[in-house]
C-alpha positions as CSV (number, residue, x, y, z in Angstrom):
1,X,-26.9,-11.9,-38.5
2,X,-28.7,-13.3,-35.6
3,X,-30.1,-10.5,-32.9
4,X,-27.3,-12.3,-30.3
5,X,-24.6,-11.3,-32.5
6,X,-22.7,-7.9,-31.5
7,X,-22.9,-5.2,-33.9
8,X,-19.2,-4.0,-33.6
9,X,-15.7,-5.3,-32.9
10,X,-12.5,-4.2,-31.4
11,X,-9.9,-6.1,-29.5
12,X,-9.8,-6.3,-25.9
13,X,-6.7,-4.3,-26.1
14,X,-8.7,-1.1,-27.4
15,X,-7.8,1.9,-24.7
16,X,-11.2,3.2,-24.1
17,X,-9.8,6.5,-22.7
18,X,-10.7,10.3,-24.6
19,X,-8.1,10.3,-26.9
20,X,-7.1,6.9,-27.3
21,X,-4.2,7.3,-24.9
22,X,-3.6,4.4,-22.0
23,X,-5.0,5.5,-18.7
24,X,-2.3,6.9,-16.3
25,X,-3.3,6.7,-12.2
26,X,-0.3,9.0,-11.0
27,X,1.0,8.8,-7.6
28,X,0.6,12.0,-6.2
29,X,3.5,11.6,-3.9
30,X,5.8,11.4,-6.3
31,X,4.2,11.4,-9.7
32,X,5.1,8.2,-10.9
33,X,2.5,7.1,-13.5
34,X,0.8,3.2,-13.4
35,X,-0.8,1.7,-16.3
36,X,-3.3,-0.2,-13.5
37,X,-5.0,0.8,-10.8
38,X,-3.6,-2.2,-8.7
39,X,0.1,-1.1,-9.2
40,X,-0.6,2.7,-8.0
41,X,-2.3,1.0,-4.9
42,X,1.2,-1.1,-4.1
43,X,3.6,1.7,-5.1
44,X,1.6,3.8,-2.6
45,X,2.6,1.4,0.4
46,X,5.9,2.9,-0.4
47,X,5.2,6.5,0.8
48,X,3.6,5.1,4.2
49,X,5.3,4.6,7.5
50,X,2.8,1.6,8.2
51,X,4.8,-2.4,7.8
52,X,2.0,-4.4,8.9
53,X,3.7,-7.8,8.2
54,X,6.3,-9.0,10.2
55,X,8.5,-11.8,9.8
56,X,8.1,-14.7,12.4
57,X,11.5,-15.6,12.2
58,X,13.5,-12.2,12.7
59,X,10.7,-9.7,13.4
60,X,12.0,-7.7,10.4
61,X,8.1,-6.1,9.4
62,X,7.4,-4.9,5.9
63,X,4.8,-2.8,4.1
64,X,3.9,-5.2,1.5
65,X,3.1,-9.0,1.8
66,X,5.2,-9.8,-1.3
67,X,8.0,-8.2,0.3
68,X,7.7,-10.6,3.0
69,X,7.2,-13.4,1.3
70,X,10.5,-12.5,-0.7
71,X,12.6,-11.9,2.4
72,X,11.3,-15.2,4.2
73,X,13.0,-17.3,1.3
74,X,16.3,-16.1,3.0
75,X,15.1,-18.1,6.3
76,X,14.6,-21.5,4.6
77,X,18.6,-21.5,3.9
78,X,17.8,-22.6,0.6
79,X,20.1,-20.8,-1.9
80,X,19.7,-22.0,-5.7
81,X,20.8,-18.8,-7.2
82,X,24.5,-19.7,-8.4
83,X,27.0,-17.0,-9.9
84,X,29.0,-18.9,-12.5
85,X,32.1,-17.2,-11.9
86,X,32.8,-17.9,-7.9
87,X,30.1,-20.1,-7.1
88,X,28.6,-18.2,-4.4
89,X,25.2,-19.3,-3.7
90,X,21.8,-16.7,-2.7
91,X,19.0,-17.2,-2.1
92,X,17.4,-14.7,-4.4
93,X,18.0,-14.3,-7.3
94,X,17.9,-10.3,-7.2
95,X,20.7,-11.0,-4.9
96,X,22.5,-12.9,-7.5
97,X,22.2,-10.0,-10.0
98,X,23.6,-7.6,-7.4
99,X,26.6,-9.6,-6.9
């Protein structure tokens, strides 16, 4: 075995937290439980009062830039979600799913 060569081995999968669990950040708003740091930092957008993006279009504002980006689809007046049944058209397909 060459000196470069680890010793061990695990997956990059292997939870690294005391007791093998996954780690948990937990909103403390509402106690909701995130396997990522990243996710816990969107969800807590959720609990503010703060909608830094607006929409140029309408002026509707929203606390997340995904959720803009998501509501400016329905601007473009493109609509290539289809329901089978009627053939109503949306524009998301969320919106679809609700139908």
């Amino acid at each position: 075995m060459s000196a470069t060569t680890p010793t061990t081995s695990f997956s990059p999968h292997t939870p690294l937290t005391p007791g093998g669990g996954r780690s948990k950040h937990t909103c403390t708003h509402c106690n909701q439980t995130f396997t990522r740091h990243h996710n816990l930092k969107s969800h807590l957008l959720t609990h503010s009062h703060e909608k830094p993006f607006p929409c140029q279009q309408c002026n509707a504002r929203f606390r997340r830039l995904h959720d803009l980006k998501r509501h400016s689809k329905l601007h473009t007046g493109e609509r290539p979600h289809m329901c089978e049944k009627c053939g109503r058209r949306f524009a998301r397909g969320d919106a679809l799913a609700r139908h």
